[in-house]
C-alpha positions in Angstrom: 0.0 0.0 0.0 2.9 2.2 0.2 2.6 3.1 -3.4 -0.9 5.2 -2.2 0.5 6.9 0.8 2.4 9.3 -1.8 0.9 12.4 0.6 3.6 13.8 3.3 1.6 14.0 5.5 1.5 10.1 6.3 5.3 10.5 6.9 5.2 13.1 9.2 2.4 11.4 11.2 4.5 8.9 11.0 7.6 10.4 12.0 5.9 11.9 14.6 4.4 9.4 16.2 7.5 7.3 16.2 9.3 10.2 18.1 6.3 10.8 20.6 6.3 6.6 21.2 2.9 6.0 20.0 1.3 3.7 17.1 -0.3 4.9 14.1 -2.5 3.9 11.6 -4.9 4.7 8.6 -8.3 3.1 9.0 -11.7 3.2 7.9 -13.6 5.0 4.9 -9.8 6.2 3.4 -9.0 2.7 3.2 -11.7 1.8 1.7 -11.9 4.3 -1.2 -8.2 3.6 -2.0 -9.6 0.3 -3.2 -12.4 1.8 -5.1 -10.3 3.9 -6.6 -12.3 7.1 -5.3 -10.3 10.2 -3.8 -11.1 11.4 -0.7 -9.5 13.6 2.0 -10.9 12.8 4.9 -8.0 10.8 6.9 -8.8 8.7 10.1 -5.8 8.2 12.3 -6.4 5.1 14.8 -4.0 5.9 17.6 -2.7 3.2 20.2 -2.8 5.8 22.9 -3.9 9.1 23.3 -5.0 10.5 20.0 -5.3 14.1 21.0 -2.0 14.0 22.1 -1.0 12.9 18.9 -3.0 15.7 16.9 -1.4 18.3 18.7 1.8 16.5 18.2 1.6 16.6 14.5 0.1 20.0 14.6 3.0 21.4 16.3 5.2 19.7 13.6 3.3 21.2 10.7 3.7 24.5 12.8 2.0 28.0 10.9 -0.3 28.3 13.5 -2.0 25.2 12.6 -4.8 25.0 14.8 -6.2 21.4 16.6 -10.1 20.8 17.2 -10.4 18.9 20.4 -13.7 17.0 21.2 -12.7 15.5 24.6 -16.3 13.8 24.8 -15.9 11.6 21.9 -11.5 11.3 22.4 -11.1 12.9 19.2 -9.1 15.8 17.5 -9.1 17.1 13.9 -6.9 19.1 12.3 -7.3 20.9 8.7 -4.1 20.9 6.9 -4.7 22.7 3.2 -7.7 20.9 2.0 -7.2 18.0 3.9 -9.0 17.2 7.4 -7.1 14.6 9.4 -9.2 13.3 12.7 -7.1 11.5 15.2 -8.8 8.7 17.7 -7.3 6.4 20.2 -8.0 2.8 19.7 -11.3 1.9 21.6 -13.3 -1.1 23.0 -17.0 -0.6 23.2 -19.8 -2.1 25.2 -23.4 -0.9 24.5 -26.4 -0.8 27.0 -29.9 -2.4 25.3 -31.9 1.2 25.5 -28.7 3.4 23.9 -26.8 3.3 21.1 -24.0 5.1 22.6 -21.1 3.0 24.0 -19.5 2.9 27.0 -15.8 3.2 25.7 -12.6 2.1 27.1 -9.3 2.4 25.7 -8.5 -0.8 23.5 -6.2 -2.7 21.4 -5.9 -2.4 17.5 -7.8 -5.7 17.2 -10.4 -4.6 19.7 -10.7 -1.4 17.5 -10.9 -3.1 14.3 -13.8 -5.2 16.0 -15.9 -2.2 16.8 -15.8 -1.2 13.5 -19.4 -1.7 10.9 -18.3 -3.7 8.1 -15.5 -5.3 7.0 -15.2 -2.7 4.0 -14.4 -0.3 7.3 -12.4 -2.3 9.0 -9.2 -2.3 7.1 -6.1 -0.6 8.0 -2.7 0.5 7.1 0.3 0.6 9.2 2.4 3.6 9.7 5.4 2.2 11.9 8.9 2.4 10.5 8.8 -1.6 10.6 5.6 -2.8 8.9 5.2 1.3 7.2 2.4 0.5 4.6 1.4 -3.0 5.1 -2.7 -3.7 5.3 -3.7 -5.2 8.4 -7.1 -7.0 7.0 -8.2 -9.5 9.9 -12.2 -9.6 8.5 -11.4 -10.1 4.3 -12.8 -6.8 3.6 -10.9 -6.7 0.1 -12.3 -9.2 -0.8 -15.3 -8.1 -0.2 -14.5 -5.1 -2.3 -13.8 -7.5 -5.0 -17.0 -9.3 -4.6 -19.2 -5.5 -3.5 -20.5 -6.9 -0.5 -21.4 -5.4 2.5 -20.9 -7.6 6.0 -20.3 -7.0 9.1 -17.4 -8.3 11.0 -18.7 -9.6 14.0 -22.3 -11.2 14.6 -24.9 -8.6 12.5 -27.0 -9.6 15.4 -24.9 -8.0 18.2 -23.9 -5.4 15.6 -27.6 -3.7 14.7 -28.4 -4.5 18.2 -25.6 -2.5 19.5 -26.9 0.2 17.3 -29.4 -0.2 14.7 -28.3 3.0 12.7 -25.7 0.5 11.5 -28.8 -0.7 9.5 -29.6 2.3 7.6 -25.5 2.3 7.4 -25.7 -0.8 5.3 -28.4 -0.3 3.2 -26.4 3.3 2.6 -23.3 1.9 1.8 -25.1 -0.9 -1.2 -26.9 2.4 -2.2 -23.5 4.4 -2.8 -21.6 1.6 -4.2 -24.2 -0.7 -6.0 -23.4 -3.3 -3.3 -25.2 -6.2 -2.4 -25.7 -7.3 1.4 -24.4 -10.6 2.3 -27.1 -13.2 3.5 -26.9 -13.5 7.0 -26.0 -9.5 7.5 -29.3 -8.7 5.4 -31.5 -11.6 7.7 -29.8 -9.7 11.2 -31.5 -6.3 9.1 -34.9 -7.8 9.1 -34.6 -9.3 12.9 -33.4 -5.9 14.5 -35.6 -3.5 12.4 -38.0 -2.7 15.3 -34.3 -1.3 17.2 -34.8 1.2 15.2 -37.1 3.1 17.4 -34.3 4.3 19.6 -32.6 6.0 17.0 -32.8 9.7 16.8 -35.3 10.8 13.3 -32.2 13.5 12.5 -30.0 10.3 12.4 -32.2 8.1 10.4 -33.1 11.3 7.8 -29.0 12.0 7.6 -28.6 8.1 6.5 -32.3 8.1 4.3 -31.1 11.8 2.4 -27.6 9.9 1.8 -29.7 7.1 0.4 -32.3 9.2 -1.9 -28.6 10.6 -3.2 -26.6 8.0 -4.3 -26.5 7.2 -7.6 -29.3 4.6 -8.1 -31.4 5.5 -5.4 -34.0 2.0 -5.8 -31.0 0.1 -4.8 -31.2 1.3 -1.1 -34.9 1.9 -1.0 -35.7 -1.3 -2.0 -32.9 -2.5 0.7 -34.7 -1.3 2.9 -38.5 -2.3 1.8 -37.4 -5.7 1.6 -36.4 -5.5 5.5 -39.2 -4.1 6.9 -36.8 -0.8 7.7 -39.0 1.4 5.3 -42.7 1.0 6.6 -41.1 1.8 9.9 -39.6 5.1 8.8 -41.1 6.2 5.5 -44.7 4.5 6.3 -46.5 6.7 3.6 -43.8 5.5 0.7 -44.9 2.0 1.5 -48.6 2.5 1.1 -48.2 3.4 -2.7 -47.0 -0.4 -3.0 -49.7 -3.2 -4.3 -51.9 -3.5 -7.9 -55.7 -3.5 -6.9 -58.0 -5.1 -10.0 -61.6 -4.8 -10.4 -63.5 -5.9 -13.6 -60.0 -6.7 -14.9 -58.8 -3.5 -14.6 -55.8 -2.6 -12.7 -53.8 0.4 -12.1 -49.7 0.3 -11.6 -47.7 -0.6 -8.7 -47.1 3.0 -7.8 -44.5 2.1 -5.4 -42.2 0.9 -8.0 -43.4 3.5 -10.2 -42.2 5.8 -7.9 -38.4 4.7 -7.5 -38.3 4.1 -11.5 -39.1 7.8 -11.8 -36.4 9.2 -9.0 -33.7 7.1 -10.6 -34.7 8.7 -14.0 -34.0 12.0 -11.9 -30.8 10.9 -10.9 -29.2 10.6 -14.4 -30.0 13.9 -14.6 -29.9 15.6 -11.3 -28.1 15.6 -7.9 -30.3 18.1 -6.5 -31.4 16.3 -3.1 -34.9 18.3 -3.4 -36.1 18.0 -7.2 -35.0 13.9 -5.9 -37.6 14.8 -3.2 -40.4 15.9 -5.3 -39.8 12.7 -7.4 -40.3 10.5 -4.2 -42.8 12.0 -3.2 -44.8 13.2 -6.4 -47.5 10.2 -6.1 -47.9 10.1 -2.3 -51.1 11.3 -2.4 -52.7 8.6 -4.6 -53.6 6.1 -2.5 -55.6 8.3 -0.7 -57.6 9.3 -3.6 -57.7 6.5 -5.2 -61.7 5.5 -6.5 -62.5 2.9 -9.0 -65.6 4.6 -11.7 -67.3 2.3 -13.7 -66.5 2.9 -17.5 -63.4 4.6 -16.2 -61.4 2.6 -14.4 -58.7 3.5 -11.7 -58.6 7.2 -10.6 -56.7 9.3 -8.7 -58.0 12.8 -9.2 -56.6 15.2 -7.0 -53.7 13.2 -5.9 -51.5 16.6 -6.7 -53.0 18.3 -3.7 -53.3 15.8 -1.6 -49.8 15.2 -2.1 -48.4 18.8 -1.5 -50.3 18.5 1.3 -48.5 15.3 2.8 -45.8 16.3 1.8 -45.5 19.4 4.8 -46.4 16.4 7.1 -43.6 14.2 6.1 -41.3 16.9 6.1 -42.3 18.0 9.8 -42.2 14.4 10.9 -38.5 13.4 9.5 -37.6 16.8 10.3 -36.7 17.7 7.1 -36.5 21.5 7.2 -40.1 23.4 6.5 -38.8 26.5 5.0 -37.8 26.9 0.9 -37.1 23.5 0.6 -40.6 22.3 1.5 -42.5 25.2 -0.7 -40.3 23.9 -3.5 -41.3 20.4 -3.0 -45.0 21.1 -2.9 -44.6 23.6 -5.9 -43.5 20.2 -7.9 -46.0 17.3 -6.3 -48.9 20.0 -7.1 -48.0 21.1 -10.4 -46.6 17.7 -12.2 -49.7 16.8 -13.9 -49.9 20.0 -15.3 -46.8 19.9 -17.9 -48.7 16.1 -18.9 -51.8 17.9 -19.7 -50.7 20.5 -21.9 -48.6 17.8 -23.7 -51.6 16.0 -24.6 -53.6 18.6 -25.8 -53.1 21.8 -28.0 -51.0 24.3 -25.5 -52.2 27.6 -25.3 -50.3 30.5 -24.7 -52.3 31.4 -21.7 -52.2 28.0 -20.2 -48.6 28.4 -20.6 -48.6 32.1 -19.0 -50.2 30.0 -16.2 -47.7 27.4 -15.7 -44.8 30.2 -16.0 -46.5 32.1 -13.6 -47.2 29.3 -10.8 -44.2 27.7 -11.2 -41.5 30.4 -11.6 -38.1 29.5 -11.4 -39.1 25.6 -10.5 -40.3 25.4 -14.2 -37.1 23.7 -15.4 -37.4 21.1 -12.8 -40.7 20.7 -12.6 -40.2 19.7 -16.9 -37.3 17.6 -15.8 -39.9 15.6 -13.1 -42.8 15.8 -15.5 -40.1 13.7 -18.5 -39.5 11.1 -15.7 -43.1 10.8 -14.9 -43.5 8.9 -18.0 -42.4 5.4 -17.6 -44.6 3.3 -19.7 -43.1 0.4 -21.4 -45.5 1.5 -24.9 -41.9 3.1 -26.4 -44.9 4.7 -29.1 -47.2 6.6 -26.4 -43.3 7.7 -24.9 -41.9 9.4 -27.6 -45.4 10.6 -28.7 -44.9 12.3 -24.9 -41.2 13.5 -24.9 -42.1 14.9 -28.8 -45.0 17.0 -26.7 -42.8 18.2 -23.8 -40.4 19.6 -26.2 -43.0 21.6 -27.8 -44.6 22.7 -24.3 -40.8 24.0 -23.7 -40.3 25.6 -26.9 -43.6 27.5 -26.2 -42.2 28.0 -22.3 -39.1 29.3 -24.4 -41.1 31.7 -26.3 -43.6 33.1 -23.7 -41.2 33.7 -21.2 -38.9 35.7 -23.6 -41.6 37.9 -24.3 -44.2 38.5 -21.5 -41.5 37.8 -18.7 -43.7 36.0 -16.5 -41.2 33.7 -14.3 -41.9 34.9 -11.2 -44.1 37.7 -12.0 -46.1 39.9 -9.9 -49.1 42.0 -11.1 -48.0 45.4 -12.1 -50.9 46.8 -10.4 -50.7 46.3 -6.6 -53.7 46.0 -3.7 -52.2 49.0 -2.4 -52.6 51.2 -5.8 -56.3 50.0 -6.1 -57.0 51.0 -2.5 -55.3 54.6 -3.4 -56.8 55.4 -6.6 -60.6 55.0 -5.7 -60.0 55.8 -1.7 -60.8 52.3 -0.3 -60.1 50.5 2.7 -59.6 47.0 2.5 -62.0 44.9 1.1 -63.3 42.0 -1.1 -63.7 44.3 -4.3 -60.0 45.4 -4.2 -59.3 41.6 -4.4 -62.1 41.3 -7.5 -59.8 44.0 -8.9 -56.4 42.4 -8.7 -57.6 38.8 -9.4 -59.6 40.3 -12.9 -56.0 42.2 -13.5 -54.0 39.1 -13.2 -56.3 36.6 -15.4 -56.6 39.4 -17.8 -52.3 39.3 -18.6 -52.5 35.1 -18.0 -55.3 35.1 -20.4 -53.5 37.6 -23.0 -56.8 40.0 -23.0 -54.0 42.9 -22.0 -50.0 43.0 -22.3 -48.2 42.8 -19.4 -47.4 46.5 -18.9 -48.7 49.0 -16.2 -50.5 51.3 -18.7 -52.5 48.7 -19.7 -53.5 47.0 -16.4 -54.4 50.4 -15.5 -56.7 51.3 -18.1 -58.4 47.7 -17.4 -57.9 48.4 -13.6 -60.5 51.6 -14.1 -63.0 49.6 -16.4 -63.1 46.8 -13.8 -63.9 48.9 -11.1 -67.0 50.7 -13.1 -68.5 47.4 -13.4 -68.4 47.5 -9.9 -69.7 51.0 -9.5 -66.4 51.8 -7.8 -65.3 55.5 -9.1 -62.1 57.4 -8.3 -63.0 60.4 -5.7 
């Protein structure tokens, strides 16, 4: 491994933790990605001994004020050198109480610290004494599960996720990021401890399920954790959109699968955690609107709503945060039928003025959801689809470039209306604006103050409202 420690600063950890008599090594996630060939840097320093006496050590040596970041609680210290941070830990042995996941910790040995560790993909380390400087130190085969992409956990899963169940959303993380699959018996030990879940914190569980919805196939992890009972635990209204219901031979589409087929469509295109968001969550609201009409079939009108709607309650309950974010979610899960409809039907400029206007600066992504939306296996009725969208964005395209309308505002305010004809507030200054506003959507006037004026006066005569 010597080859990949090309960086100095392993040699002057090294050097300095041969002149302060303490042992040294590279473990964990660094490891790891040297393996997969992934650059990181983020360094873990395993010390045998007192690892914040080490940091400061090595700080001193790199000298320029370099500054040391001690965390006496969890025996830690980081330093950042350039762009790299380097976190240095003495070796520990844990021991977990049955209502906690936090350990009581003792110092340890390297084998009782390589023990601790959550899989064997994690458990891996190099050596930085003089003697063995470089050589892996691999007690559990984790390269070789690298080579095979399997995640497993050194000791029995069962005492693991016991110990602490957020190793379990760990796992299902870690086949998400790395298109892993989770060995047998690790997977089993998932299913058996899921209910230890409870006593993890819903900011921990949201960290691990965000890191999940933004790997690179996100189905791979949600499926995970679906298949071991994790999910309808956590994310119960996810699960809900899963089953076919048939009546008079009719049925509708697993919408749960629907649903994951549509956010990894998103994630060819898209890193954006959120518009990933509106994705997962664009259907939620169907299986409570969902009604079977005779000579219809399966509906689901006024699943949008609903589902905007839900979608505030998820958020508060994973406590996601409930500010932009959120209003840009909703914006998507209510208006992703919308884009659909004008693409099957002849799109109007006002209809477009509408969309442009309600969506504003979401319209981009709210095309980019509506394009994933479509996942039927009829490759005819698809292109017939994606030949529509581009036409609704050409004619996005063209209205915005000449009536402005992302994120427009009325050019005639409440506040002019009340002014001009001496009113306090009331319904009829509302009547006003709303008739100004559909007016410009409509195209019946441009979108200029002289003319939402002049219709501003002629809607108030029909009103018998006059200037004083």
């Amino acid at each position: 491994m010597k080859e990949h420690l090309h960086h100095p600063i392993f040699k002057l950890v090294s050097d300095v933790a041969h002149d302060n008599n303490h042992k040294v090594y590279v473990i964990g996630g660094f490891v790891r990605d040297l393996f997969l060939k992934r650059t990181g840097k983020d360094i873990d320093f395993m010390v045998l001994g007192n690892g914040i006496e080490l940091a400061q050590a090595v700080a001193n040596k790199i000298g320029n004020s370099c500054k040391v970041s001690i965390f006496k609680t969890f025996g830690t210290a980081m330093i950042h050198y350039n762009d790299w941070q380097l976190e240095f830990v003495g070796a520990r042995k844990e021991s977990y109480q049955e209502n906690s996941r936090k350990p009581f910790v003792e110092n340890g040995t390297l084998e009782d610290d390589q023990n601790r560790r959550d899989f064997t993909i994690n458990a891996m380390a190099i050596s930085l004494q003089y003697e063995n400087y470089g050589e892996l130190l691999d007690p559990f085969n984790g390269r070789d599960d690298l080579l095979n992409r399997t995640i497993r956990t050194p000791q029995n899963p069962d005492v693991t996720f016991s110990d602490d169940p957020l190793r379990m959303m760990r796992a299902v993380r870690f086949a998400s990021q790395l298109n892993f699959s989770i060995e047998y018996e690790t997977f089993n030990a998932i299913t058996r401890n899921k209910n230890r879940i409870d006593i993890i914190s819903v900011e921990r569980i949201t960290e691990e399920l965000n890191k999940i919805i933004s790997s690179p196939i996100p189905s791979i992890g949600l499926t995970y954790l679906d298949e071991c009972g994790l999910l309808e635990l956590i994310f119960p209204q996810l699960t809900d959109l899963k089953g076919i219901d048939t009546k008079n031979n009719i049925a509708h589409k697993d919408n749960f699968y629907h649903t994951l087929e549509v956010l990894d469509k998103i994630a060819i295109n898209s890193d954006d955690l959120w518009l990933r968001w509106a994705a997962l969550l664009h259907d939620i609201g169907k299986p409570a609107t969902k009604k079977f009409v005779e000579g219809t079939g399966w509906t689901f009108h006024g699943h949008e709503t609903k589902g905007a709607y839900m979608a505030a309650e998820i958020f508060k309950r994973l406590k996601l945060p409930l500010n932009e974010k959120l209003k840009y979610v909703q914006n998507l899960v209510l208006l992703h039928l919308r884009p659909i409809v004008l693409a099957e039907d002849i799109v109007s400029d006002s209809a477009v003025r509408r969309l442009l206007f309600e969506a504003g600066d979401c319209i981009d992504d709210l095309m980019t959801l509506c394009e994933a939306d479509i996942t039927s296996k009829n490759m005819k009725k698809v292109t017939r689809f994606l030949y529509n969208f581009e036409i609704v964005r050409n004619k996005l395209q063209e209205i915005e470039a000449k009536d402005n309308l992302r994120n427009w505002q009325p050019p005639i305010s409440g506040e002019l209306i009340m002014q001009t004809f001496g009113l306090a507030p009331c319904k009829e200054v509302g009547i006003i604006k709303t008739a100004i506003r559909e007016a410009i959507l409509d195209g019946k006037i441009g979108n200029s103050y002289d003319e939402a004026l002049n219709f501003m006066h002629l809607e108030a005569e029909k009103l018998n409202i006059k200037s004083p």
